[in-house]
Every structure is written in C-alpha cells, then in structure tokens.
C-alpha positions as CSV (number, residue, x, y, z in Angstrom):
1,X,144.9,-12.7,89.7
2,X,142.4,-15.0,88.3
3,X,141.2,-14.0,84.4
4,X,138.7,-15.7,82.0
5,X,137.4,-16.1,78.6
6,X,134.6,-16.4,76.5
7,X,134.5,-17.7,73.2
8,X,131.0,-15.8,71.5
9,X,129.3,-16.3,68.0
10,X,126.2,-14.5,67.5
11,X,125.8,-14.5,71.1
12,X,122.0,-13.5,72.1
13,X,122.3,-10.6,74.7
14,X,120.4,-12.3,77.1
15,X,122.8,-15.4,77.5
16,X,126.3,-13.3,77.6
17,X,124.7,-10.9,79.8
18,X,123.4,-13.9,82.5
19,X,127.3,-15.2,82.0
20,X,128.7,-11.4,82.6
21,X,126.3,-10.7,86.0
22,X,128.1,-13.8,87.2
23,X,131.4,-13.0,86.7
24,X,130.8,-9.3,88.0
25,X,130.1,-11.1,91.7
26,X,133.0,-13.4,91.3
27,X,137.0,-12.8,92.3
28,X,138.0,-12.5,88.4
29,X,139.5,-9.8,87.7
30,X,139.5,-9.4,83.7
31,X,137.1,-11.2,81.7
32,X,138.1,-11.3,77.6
33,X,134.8,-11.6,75.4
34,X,136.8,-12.9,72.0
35,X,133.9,-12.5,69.4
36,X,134.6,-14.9,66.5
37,X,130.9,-13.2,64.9
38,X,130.9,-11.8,61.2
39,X,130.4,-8.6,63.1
40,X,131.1,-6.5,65.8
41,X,128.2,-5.6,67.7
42,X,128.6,-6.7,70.8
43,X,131.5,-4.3,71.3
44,X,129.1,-1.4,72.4
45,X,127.1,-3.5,74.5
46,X,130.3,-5.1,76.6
47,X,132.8,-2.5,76.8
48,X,130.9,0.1,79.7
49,X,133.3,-1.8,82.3
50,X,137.3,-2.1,83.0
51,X,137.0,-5.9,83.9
52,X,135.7,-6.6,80.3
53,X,137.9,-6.5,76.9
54,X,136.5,-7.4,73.7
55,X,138.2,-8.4,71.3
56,X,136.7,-9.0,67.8
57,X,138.7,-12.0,66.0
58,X,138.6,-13.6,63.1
59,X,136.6,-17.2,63.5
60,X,139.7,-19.7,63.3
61,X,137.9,-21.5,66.2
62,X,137.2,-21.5,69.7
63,X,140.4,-23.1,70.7
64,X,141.9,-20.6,68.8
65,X,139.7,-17.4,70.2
66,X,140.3,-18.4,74.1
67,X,144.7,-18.8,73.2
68,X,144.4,-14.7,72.3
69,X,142.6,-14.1,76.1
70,X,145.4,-17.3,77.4
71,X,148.4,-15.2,75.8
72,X,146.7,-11.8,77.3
73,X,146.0,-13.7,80.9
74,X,149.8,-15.2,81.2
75,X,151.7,-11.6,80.1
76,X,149.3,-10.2,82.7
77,X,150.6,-12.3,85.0
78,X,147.4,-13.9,86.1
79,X,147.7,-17.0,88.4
80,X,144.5,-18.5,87.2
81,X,142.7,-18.8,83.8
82,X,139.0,-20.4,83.2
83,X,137.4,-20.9,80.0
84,X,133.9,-20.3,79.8
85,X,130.9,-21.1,77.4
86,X,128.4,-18.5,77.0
87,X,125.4,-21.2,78.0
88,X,126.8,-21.3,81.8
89,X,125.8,-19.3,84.8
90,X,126.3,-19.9,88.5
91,X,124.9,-18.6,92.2
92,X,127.2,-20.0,94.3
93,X,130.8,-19.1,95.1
94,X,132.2,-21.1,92.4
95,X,135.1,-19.2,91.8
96,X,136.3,-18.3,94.8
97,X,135.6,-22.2,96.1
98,X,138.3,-23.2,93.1
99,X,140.5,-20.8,93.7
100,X,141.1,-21.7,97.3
101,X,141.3,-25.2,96.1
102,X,143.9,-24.8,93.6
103,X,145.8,-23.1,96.3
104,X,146.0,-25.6,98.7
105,X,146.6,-28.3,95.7
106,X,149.5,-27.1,93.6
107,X,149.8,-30.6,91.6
108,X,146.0,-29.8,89.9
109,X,146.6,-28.1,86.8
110,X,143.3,-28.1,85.9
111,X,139.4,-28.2,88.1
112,X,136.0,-28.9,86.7
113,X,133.2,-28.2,89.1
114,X,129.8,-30.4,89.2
115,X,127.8,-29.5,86.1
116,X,124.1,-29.6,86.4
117,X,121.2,-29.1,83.6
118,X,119.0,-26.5,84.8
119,X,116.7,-28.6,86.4
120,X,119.5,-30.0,88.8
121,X,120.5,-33.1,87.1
122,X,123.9,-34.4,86.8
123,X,125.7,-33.9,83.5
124,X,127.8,-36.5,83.1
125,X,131.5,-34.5,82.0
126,X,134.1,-36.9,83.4
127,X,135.3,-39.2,80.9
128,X,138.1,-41.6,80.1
129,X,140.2,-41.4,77.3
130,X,138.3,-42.8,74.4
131,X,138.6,-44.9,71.7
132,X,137.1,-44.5,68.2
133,X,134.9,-47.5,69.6
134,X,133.5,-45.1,72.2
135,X,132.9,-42.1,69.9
136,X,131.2,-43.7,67.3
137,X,129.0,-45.9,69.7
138,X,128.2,-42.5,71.5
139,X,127.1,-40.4,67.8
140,X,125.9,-43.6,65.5
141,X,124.8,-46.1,67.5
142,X,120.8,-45.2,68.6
143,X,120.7,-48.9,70.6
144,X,120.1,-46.7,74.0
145,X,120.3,-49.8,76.4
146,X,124.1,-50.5,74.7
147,X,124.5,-46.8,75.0
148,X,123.5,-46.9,78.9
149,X,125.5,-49.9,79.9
150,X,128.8,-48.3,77.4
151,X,128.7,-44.8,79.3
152,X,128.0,-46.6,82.9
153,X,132.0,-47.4,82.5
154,X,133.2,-44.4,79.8
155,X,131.7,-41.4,81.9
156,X,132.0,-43.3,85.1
157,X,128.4,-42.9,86.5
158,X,129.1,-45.7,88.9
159,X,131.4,-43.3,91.2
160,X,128.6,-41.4,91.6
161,X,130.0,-38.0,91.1
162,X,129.9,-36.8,94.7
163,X,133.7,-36.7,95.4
164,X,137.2,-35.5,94.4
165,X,138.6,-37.1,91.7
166,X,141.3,-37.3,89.2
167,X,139.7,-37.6,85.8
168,X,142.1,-37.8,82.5
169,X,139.1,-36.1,80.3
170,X,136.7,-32.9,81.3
171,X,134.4,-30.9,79.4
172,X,135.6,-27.8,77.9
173,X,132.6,-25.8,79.1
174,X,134.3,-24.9,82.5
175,X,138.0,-24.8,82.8
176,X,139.7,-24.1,85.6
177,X,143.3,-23.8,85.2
178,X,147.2,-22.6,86.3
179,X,148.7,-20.9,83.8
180,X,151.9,-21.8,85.1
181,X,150.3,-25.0,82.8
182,X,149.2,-23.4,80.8
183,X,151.9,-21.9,79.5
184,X,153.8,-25.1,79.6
185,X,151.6,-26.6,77.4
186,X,151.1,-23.4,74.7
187,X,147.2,-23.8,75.3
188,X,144.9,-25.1,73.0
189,X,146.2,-27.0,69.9
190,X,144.8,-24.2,67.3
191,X,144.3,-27.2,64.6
192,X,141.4,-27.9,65.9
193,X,138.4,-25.8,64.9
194,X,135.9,-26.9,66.9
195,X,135.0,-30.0,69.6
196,X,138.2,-32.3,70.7
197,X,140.0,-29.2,71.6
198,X,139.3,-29.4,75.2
199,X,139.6,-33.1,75.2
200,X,143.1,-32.5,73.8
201,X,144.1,-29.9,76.3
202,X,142.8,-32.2,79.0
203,X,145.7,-34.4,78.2
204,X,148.2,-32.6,77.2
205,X,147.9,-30.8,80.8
206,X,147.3,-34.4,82.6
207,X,150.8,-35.3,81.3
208,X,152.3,-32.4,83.4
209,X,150.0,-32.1,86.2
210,X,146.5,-33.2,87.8
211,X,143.4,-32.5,86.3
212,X,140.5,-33.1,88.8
213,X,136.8,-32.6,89.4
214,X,135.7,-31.3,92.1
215,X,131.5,-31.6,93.0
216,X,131.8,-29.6,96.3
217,X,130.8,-26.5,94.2
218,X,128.7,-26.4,91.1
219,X,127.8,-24.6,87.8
220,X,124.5,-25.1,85.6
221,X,125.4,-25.7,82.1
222,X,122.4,-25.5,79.4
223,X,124.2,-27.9,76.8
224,X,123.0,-27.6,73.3
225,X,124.7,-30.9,71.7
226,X,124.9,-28.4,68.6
227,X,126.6,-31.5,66.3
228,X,123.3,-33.5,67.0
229,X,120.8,-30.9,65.3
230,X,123.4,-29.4,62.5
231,X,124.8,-30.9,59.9
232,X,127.8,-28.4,59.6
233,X,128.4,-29.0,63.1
234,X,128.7,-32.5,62.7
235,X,131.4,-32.1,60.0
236,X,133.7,-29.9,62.5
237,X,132.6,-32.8,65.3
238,X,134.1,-35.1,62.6
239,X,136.7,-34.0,61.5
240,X,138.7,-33.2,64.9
241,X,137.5,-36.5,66.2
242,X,140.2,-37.6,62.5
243,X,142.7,-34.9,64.0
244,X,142.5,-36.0,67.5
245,X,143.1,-39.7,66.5
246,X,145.2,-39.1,64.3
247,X,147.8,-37.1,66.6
248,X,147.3,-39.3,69.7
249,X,146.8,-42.8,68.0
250,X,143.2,-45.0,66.9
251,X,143.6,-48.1,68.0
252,X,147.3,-48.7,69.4
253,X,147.3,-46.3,72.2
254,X,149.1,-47.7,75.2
255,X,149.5,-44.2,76.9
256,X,145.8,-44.0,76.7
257,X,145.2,-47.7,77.8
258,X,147.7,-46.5,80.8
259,X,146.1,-43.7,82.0
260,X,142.6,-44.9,81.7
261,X,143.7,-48.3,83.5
262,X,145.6,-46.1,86.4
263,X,142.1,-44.1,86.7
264,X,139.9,-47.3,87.4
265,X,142.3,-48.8,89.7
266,X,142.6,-45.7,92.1
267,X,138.8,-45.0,91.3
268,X,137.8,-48.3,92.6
269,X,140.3,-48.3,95.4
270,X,138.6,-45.1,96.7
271,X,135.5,-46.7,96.5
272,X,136.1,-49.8,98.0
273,X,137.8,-48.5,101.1
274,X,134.4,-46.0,101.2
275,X,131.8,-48.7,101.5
276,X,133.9,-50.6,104.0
C-alpha cells in the first residue's frame, strides 16, 4: 500500500486540485489533505472520494501536519509514504517508477525524483550537509559569482544530476519513503515549525538507511522561495536553521564532516570510472 500527504494552508483550488488529478492516476491508495488553514473549507471540496481524508488541524507546522497522515499511513499498514507540496504535479509514472525501485532496493529508505521548474530546468535539490557558512552565504550574501562557484560544490551541480545517487540531504517537496523507516525514526521532529524539517528527517533516516535520488523519473515543482519575499517566513526560516544547529552541532560536526566527505569520495569515484 503506498499512502501520501499533503500539508495545505489557504490552498488555492486550482493548485490542490492539479496535485489531486495526479494522484488519482497514480498507485496511491489514500491520500491525507491535513489542512493547517484558519478554516475548513476545503473539506466540502475534497471529501467526494474514498482515496481522500481531510483532516482539519491545528497549524503546529508542516512537519507536524504530515506526522498525523505518517501515524494514520503506518497503523494502516502502508508499505510506502510520500510527502507532497501542494505546488507539485507530474505526467509520468512517477509513482509507480519509485515504487518498483524501492522494491528492488530495500537499503533506500528514502527516493527523491529529478525536480524540474516548469519550463524543464533542473532544480538543484541534492545537497550536502551544511554548515552555518553555507546557509548564510546561500540567504545574505547577494555576491552571485561567490554564490555560483559555493553551490557548484554544496548542491553538487558538477555530477550533473543524470544518475543514481546517494545524497545525505533532499528537498522536502517530494518524499519518498519506507515506513518501516519511518517509524524507526518517529517522523518529522515536530520542533520545527517550518523549513529544516525535511533536512532533519533526511538525516536522521540516512543514519538507518539510504536516502537516494533517482533522475530516471521526474516531478515539476513550482518553488516559491516563500522566506525570500516574506518577512514572517524568514523568521520561521531562521529560527529552525538555530534549532537545526543547535541539535546537530554549528561548527564542530564530525558526523556531518563524515558523511559529506564519504559522499564526495564515492561521488567522484562514480565519476571518474564514467569518463574512463
């Protein structure tokens, strides 16, 4: 069984109904609209089929929204859970592509697929572990050739993103995972409010199994950067970037400096035995 959730907040109709449509020609099964909104009136307008529940919540954050449909998927029974954003829609057989993938790779705990802009562009999702360095160069530093040359490395553009590969950070906007691993790892750390949750999940799940994207299949993801253009946003953005840090380490990180080292080295192997 293969479930999913979606995290709305004054979701237009347009955008959750684009998401729904895809999900309706997909393999999952139950799809769980948690609506964190100040009201309820979506409920009318998703509740006409059996695959969807709504559920209206009260706003303690997305992490927090997708746990009630991860605790729902795992007492179901479900084999497979992916967290959705509203803004993402799909044609091809995504699902079913990562499913049969998953299958045939029981280590992976976790699958992105390619993420594209919608006018086919890559996004550039895979990251390493970063550093306050990286984050703050990334939000407060507008020096775009420093920017350019700093991402080159931290969201590895120079792989190319056209094959299978172990990553130790993925964007929260598509998550495909096992909730065997789930469930070993209690989902999404609820102290975050919003932004760092997935990057925190990422890692906790890396520590117990694989997490891996996969660009054999893709999803088009329309990707607001919502801390960019609102101030209040950019207070939650801070604030978990404190929370994350704070629980992992700032500076003195030697898991992190481990895992990211152990990434380049079997990165670069794959690549140099490629262009042999």
């Amino acid at each position: 069984m293969i479930t999913a959730s979606i995290v709305t907040y004054h979701t237009s109709h347009s955008e959750l109904s684009r998401l729904i449509e895809c999900v309706m020609k997909s393999d999952i099964e139950t799809i769980y609209i948690i609506d964190n909104s100040t009201n309820d009136e979506l409920r009318d307008y998703v509740t006409n089929n059996h695959r969807l529940k709504y559920i209206h919540s009260i706003n303690l954050g997305y992490g927090s929204g997708h746990n009630i449909a991860i605790r729902n998927a795992i007492k179901l029974g479900a084999k497979y859970h992916i967290v959705l954003n509203p803004d993402v829609y799909w044609t091809d057989s995504v699902i079913e592509k990562l499913s049969f993938f998953m299958d045939n790779n029981p280590s992976c705990g976790l699958v992105m697929p390619k993420i594209t802009y919608p006018n086919g562009s890559i996004q550039y999702l895979c990251k390493l572990l970063p550093n306050p360095f990286d984050l703050i160069i990334r939000r407060f530093i507008p020096w775009e050739k420093y920017q350019k040359k700093h991402d080159f490395y931290y969201e590895l553009h120079w792989t190319g993103y056209d094959h299978i590969m172990e990553v130790p950070s993925l964007s929260g906007c598509f998550m495909f995972m096992r909730c065997s691993v789930l469930n070993k790892v209690h989902g999404f750390d609820e102290r975050y409010f919003m932004y760092a949750e997935d990057l925190d999940l990422c890692r906790r799940i890396g520590e117990v199994s694989k997490t891996i994207y996969y660009p054999l299949t893709s999803v088009v993801h329309e990707y607001e950067k919502g801390s960019y253009k609102n101030k209040k946003l950019l207070v939650y953005h801070i604030k978990s970037i404190i929370k994350y840090f704070n629980k992992w380490g700032w500076f003195f990180d030697r898991q992190r400096n481990r895992i990211n080292k152990k990434c380049n080295a079997e990165l670069n192997r794959f690549y140099n035995n490629r262009t042999i």
